[in-house]
C-alpha positions as CSV (number, residue, x, y, z in Angstrom):
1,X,-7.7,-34.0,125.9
2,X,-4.3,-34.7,124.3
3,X,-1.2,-33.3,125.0
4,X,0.4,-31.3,122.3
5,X,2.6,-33.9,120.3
6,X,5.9,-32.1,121.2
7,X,5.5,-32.6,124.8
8,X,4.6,-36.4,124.6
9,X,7.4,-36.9,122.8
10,X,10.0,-34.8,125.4
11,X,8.3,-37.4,128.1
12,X,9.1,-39.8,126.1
13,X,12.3,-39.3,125.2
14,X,13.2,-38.5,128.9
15,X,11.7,-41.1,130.4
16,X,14.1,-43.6,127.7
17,X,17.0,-41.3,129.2
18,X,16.6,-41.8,132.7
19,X,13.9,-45.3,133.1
20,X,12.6,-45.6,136.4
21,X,13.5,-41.6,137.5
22,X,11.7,-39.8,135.6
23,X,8.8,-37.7,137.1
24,X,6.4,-35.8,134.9
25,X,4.5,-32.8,136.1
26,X,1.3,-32.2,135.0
27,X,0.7,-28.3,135.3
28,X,-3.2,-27.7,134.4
29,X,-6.9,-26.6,134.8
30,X,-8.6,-30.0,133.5
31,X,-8.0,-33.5,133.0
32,X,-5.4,-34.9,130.1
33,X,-5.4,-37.7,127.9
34,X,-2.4,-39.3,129.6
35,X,-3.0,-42.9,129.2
36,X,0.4,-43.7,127.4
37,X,2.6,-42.0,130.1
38,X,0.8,-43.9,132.9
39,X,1.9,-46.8,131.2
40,X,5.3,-46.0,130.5
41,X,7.3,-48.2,131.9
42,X,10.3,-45.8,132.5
43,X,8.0,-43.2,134.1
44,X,8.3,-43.2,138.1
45,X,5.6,-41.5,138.9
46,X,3.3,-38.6,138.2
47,X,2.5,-35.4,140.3
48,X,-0.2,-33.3,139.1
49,X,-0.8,-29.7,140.4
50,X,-3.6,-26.8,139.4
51,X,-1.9,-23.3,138.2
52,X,-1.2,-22.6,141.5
53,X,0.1,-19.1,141.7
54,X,3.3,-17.6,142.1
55,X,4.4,-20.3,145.1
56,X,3.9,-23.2,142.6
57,X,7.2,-24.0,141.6
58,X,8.5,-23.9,145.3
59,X,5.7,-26.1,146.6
60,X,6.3,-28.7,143.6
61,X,10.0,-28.8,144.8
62,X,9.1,-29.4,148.4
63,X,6.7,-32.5,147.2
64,X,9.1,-34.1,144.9
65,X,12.4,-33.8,147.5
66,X,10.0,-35.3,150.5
67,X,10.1,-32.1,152.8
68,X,5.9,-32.5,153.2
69,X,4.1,-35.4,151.6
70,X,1.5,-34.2,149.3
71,X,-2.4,-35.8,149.6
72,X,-4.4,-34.2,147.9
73,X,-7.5,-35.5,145.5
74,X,-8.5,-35.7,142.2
75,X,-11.3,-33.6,141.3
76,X,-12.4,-35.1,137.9
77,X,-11.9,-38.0,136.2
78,X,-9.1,-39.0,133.9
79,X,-10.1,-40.9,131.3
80,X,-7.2,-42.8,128.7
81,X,-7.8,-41.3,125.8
82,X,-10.9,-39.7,123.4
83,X,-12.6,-43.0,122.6
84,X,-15.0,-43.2,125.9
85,X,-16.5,-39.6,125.0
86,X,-20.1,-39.4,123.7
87,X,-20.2,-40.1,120.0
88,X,-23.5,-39.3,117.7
89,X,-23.2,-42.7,115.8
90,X,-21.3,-45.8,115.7
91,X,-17.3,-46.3,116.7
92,X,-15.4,-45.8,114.1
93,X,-11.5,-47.4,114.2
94,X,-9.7,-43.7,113.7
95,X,-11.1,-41.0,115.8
96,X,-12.0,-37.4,114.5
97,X,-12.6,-34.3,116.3
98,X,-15.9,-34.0,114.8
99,X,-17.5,-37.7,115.9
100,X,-17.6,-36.7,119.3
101,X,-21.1,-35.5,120.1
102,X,-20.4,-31.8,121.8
103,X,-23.7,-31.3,122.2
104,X,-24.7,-34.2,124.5
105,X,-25.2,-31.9,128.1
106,X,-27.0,-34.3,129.5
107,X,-24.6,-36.5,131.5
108,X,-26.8,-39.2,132.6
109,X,-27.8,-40.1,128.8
110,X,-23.8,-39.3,127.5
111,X,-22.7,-41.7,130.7
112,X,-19.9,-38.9,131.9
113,X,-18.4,-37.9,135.0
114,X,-17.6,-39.9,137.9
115,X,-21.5,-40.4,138.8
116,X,-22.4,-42.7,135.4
117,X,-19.5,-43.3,133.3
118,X,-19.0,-46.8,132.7
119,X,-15.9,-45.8,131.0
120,X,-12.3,-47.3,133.2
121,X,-10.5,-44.2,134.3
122,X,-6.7,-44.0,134.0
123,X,-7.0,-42.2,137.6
124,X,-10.8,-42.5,139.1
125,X,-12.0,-39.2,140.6
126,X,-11.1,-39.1,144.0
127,X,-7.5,-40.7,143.4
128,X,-4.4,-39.3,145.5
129,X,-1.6,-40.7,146.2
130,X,1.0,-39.8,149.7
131,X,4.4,-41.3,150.6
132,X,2.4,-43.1,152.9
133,X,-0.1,-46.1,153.5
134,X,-3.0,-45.9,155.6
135,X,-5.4,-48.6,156.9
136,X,-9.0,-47.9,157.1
137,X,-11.1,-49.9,159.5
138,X,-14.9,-50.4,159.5
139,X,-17.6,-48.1,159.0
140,X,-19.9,-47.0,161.7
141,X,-23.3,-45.3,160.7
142,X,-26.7,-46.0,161.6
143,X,-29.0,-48.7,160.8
144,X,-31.9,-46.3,159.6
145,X,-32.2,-42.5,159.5
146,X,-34.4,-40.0,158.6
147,X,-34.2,-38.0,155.3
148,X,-34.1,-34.7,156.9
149,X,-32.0,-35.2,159.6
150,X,-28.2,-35.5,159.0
151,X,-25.9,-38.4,160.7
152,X,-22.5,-39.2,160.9
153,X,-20.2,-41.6,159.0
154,X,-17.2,-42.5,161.2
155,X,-14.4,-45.1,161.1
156,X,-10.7,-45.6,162.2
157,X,-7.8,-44.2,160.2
158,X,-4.3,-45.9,160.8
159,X,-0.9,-44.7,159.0
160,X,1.0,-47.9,157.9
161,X,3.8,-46.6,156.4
162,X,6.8,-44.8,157.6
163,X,6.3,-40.9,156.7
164,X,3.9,-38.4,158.6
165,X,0.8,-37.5,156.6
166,X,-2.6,-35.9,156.0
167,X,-4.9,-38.5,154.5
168,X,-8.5,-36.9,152.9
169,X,-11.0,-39.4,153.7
170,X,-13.6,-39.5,150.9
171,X,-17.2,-40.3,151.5
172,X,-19.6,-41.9,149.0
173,X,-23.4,-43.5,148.9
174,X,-25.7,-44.9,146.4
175,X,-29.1,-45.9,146.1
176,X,-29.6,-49.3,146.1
177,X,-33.6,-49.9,145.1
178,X,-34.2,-46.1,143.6
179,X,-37.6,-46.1,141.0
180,X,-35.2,-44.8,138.0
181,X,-33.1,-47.5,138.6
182,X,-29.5,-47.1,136.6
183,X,-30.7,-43.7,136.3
184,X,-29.2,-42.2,139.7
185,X,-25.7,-42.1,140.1
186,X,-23.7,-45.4,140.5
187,X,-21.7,-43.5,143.0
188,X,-21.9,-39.8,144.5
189,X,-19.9,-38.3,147.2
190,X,-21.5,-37.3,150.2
191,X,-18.6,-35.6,152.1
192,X,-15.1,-35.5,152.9
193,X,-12.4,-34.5,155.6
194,X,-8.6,-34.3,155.6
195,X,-6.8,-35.1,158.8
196,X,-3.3,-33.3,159.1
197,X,-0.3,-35.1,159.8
198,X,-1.4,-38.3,161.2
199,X,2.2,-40.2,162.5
200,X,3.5,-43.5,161.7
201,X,1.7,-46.3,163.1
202,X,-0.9,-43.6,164.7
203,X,-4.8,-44.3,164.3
204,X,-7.3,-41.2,164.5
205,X,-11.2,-41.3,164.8
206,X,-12.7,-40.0,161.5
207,X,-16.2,-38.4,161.3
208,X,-18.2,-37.3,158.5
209,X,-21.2,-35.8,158.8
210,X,-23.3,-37.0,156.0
211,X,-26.9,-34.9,154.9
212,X,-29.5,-37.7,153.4
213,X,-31.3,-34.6,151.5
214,X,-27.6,-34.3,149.2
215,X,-29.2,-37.6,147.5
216,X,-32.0,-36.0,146.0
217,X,-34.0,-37.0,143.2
218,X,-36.7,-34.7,141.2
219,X,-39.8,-35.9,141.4
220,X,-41.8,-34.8,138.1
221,X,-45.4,-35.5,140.2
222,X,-44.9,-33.6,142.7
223,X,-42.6,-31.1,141.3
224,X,-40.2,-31.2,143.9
225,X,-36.7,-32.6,145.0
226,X,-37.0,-35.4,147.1
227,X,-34.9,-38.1,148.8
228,X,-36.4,-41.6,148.0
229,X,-37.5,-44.5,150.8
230,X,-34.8,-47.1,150.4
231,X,-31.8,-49.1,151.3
232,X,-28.6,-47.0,150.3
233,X,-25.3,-48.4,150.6
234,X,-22.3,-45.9,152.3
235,X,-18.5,-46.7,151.3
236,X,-15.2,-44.9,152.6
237,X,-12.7,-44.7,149.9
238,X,-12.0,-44.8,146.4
239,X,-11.1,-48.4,146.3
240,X,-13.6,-51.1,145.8
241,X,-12.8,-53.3,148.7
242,X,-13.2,-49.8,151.6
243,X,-15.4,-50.1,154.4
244,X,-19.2,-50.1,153.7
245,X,-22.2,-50.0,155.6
246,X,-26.0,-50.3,154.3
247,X,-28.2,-47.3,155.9
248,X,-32.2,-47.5,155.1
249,X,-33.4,-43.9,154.8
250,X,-37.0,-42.9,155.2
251,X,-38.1,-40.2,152.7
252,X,-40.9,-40.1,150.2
253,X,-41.7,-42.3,147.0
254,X,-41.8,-41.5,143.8
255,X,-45.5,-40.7,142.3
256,X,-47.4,-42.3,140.0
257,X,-47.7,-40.0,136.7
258,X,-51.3,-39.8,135.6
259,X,-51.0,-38.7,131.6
260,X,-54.7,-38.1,131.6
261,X,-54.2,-34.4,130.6
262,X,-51.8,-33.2,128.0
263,X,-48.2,-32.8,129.7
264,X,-45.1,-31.0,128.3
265,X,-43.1,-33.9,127.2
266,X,-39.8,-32.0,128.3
267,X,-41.4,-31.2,131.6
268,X,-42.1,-34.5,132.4
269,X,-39.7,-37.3,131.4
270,X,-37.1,-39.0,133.4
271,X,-35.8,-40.9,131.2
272,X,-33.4,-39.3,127.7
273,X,-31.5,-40.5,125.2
274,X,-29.4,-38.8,122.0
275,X,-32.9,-36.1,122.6
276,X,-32.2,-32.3,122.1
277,X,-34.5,-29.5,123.3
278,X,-35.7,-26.5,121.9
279,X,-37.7,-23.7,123.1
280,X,-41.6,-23.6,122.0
281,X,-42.1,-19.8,122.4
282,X,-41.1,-16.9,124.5
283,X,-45.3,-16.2,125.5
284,X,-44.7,-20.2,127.1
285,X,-41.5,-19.7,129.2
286,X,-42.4,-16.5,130.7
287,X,-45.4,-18.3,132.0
288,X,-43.6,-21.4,133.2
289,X,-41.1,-21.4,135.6
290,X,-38.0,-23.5,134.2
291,X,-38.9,-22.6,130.5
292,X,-40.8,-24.6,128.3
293,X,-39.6,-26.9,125.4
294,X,-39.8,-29.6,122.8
295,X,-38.1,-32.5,122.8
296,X,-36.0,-33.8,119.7
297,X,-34.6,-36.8,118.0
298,X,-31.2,-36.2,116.5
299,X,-30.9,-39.8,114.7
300,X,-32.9,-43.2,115.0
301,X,-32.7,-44.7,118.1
302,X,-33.5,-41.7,120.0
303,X,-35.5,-42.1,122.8
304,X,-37.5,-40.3,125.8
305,X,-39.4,-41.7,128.9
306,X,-41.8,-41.4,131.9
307,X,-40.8,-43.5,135.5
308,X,-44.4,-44.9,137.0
309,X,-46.6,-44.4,134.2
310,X,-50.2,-44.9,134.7
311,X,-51.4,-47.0,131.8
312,X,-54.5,-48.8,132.9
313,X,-57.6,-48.0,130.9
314,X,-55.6,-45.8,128.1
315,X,-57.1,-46.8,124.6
316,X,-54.9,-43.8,122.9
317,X,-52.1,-41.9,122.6
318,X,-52.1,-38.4,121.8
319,X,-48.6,-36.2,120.6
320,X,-48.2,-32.8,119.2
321,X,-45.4,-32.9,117.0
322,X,-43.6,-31.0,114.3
323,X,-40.6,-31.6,111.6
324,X,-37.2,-30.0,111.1
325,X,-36.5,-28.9,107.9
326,X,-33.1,-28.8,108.1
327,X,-30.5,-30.6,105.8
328,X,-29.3,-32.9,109.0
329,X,-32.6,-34.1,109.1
330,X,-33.7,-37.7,108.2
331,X,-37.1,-37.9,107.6
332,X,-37.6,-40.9,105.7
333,X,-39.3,-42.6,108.7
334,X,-41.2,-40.2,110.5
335,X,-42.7,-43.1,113.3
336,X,-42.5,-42.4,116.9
337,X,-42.7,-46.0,118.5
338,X,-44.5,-46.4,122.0
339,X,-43.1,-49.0,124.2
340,X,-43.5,-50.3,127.5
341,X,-41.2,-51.0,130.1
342,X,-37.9,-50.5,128.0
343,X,-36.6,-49.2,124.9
344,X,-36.9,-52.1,123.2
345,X,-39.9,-53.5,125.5
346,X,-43.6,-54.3,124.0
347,X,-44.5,-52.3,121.4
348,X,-48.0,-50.2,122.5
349,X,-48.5,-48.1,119.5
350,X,-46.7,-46.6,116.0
351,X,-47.1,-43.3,116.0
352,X,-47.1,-41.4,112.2
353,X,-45.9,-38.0,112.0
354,X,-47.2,-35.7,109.5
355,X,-44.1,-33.8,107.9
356,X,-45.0,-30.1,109.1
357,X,-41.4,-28.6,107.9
358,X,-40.9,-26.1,110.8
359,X,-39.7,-27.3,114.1
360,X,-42.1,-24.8,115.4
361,X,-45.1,-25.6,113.6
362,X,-46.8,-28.6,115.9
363,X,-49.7,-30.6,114.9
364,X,-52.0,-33.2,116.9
365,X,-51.4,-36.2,115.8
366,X,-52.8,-39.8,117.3
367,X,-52.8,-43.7,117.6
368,X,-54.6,-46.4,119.5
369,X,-53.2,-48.2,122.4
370,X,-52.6,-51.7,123.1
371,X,-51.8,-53.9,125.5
372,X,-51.5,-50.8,127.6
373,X,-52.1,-51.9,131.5
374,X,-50.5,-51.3,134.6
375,X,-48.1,-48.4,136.1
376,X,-45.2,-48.9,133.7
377,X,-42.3,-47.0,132.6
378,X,-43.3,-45.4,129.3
379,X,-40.9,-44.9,126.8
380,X,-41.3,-42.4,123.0
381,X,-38.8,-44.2,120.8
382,X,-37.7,-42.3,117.6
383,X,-37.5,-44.2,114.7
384,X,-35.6,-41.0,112.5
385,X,-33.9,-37.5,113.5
386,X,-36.0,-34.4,113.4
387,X,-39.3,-35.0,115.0
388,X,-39.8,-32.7,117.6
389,X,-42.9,-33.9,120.9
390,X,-44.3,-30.8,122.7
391,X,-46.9,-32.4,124.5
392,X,-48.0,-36.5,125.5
393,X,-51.5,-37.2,126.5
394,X,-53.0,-40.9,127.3
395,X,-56.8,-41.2,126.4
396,X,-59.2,-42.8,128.5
């Protein structure tokens, strides 16, 4: 994410040369660590542009001398520097290359883009700036709508400043009352549209046409996407303090998982953390569509889980597990903890794994239950790296 040294330092150094009219361009593909010239006091502003083609350089001149005001939108997010990507262990003080965690894919777990980072973005996605202001006034949708039947956001867009402009009007929702709780996005856009050249002092009527089935949750039951009964809460904006308006949308609820019969561990969880996955055979993916894999621990702490658990009446818990042997591997705890309810909730069993020294090579392994009641979020909690789950079955 950093820009090569050299060209931090010619901002810099311009920037000293000319405070408060200096503009940096930002010419790229991705995002850039650009924390420190955002907060460069001499810097006047920023304009940021894709590669753009052969008319890029004319259409950069254009922006900066005022003949059009640019409005366009951020794509990603920008975050300050490298300390708010995924690491594998604790913070250290000096960052290396090699303490982020490249192999964390899954984004919910790893807390990235726009959806669940909790990290605070230099420029949020979604961010644009014009040579203009605009006013946005309240936002109409219904009270209640169906999950497969789209509506219509709308609201009132004013210009407030002096220049003519397009403004992008940016639309976003999020569950408020979903059964995986922090685990749907905190935010998720649900549409856009850019109005062209709205005057000084003129307001235009704004419509967005919004599709409930775009909030879709899987549903491991059922096997299915599906859009979740509940009160979601619509915004307008990429600022905190836009218009809202709460919508109830009737869909479908999430099932209750009956671990009765063995289930592929990978298959079924909702729930991940620091886990890895690796395939069980060829002969088992061929037969299932989506694949078919285990699910590992990389260090202690790990963890995996199941949303709506069905635990009343289980006196047992049933894994089939296997053991790394690879030098990574710490297996000098080999304990797979079953809680309730959290991570760290009531602890339900200790599971003991036997050292089998082949990822690949699974044994059945078992514990009793207790204090297991209830339809409860079931969590697996690693107490080492290198234990691999295949398969999860509750005795009754």
């Amino acid at each position: 994410l950093d820009l090569a040294e050299r060209q931090a330092e010619l901002v810099k150094r311009v920037a000293a040369a000319k405070p408060g009219r200096t503009v940096v361009v930002v010419v790229s593909s991705y995002p850039f660590a650009i924390g420190d010239i955002a907060a460069d006091p001499n810097v006047a502003s920023i304009v940021y542009t894709s590669h753009a083609g052969q008319a890029a350089g004319t259409a950069l001149a254009e922006a900066l001398f005022g003949d059009f005001s640019p409005a366009g939108r951020l794509t990603s997010t920008w975050l300050a520097d490298t300390a708010s990507l995924p690491k594998p262990g604790p913070k250290t003080e000096e960052f290396r290359v090699d303490e982020v965690d490249m192999l964390e894919y899954d984004v919910i777990s790893a807390g990235l883009t726009y959806r669940y980072s909790k990290a605070e973005a230099v420029y949020g996605f979604g961010h644009g700036l014009s040579y203009t202001s605009f006013e946005y006034g309240d936002l109409e949708a219904p009270d209640e709508a169906a999950a497969d039947a789209p509506f219509t956001l709308a609201l009132n867009v004013t210009n407030t400043g002096e220049r003519a402009s397009d403004e992008v009007v940016l639309a976003f929702a999020s569950a408020c009352e979903s059964a995986y709780g922090d685990r749907v996005p905190e935010t998720q856009l649900v549409g856009f549209e850019r109005v062209k050249d709205i005057a000084p002092g003129e307001t235009r009527r704004v419509e967005i046409e919004v599709d409930p089935a775009d909030l879709f949750v899987w549903d491991v039951v059922s096997g299915q996407r599906i859009v979740e009964t509940g009160r979601y809460l619509f915004f307008a904006g990429t600022d905190a303090e836009g218009p809202e308006k709460e919508v109830r949308i009737e869909g479908e609820t999430i099932g209750e998982l009956d671990l009765s019969e063995a289930q592929n561990v990978w298959e079924k969880a909702t729930i991940a953390r620091g886990v890895t996955y690796w395939e069980v055979s060829k002969l088992n993916t061929v037969a299932r569509r989506g694949g078919y894999h285990s699910t590992g621990s990389r260090r202690a702490g790990d963890h995996v889980g199941f949303t709506k658990a069905v635990l009343d009446g289980a006196t047992a818990i049933e894994l089939r597990t296997a053991t790394t042997a690879a030098d990574w591997a710490d297996l000098s705890d080999p304990v797979v903890e079953v809680r309730a309810d959290a991570p760290d909730g009531p602890v339900l069993a200790e599971v003991r794994v036997p050292i089998t020294g082949d990822l690949q090579k699974f044994e059945h392994v078992e514990a009793p239950l207790n204090g297991a009641e209830g339809v409860r979020d079931l969590y697996l909690r690693f107490r080492c790296g290198g234990i691999y789950i295949e398969s999860i079955r509750l005795r009754r």
